[in-house]
C-alpha positions in Angstrom: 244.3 -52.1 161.8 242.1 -54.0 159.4 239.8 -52.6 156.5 235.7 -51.7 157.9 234.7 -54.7 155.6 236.3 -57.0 157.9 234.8 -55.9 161.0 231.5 -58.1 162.6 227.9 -57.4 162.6 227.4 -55.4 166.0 231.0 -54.2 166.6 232.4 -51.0 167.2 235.2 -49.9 165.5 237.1 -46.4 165.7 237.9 -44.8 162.0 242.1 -44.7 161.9 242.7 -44.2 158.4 240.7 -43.3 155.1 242.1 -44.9 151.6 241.5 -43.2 148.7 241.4 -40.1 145.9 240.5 -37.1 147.6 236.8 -36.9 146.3 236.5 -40.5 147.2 237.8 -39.6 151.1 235.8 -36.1 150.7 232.8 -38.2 149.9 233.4 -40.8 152.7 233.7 -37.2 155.1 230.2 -36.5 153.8 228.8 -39.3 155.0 230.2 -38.8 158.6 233.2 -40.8 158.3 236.1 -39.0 159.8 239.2 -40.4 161.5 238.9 -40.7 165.5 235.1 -41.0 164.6 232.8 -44.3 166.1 231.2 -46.9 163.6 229.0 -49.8 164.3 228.5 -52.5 161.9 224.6 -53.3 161.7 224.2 -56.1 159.3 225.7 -56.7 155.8 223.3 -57.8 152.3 224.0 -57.5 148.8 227.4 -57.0 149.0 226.9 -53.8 150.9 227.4 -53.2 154.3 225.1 -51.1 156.4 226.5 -48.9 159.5 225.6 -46.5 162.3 227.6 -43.5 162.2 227.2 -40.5 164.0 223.5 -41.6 164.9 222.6 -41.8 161.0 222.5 -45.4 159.2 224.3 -45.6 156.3 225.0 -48.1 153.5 227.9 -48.4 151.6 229.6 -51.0 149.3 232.2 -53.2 150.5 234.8 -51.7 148.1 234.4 -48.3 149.5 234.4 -49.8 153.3 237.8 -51.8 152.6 239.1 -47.8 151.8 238.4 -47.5 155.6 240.8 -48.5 157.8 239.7 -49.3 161.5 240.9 -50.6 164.8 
């Protein structure tokens, strides 16, 4: 297992594990990230890393996608 930020640009990883508070995993739930669930990693800028979840592109920071732990 290894944090999302570590995954490369075009992989796909499968959500094992979310990190967190509860409103921080509740938020990351919002956004379509659920454990079992598919992510692809599209390109990274800024410091934030942009992903394809559940057909939807999505941008998060890097602290919140080292909360996400994928395999």
């Amino acid at each position: 297992m290894m944090p999302l930020s570590m995954a490369s640009s075009g992989e796909k990883v499968v959500i094992k594990q979310i990190n967190g508070k509860d409103e921080t995993k509740r938020f990351l739930e919002n956004l379509g990230f659920v454990t079992g669930g598919y992510v692809v990693i599209i390109s990274e800028m800024c410091g934030n890393i942009i992903v394809n979840v559940k057909d939807t592109r999505v941008a998060i920071s890097k602290s919140m996608a080292s909360r996400i732990m994928v395999n």
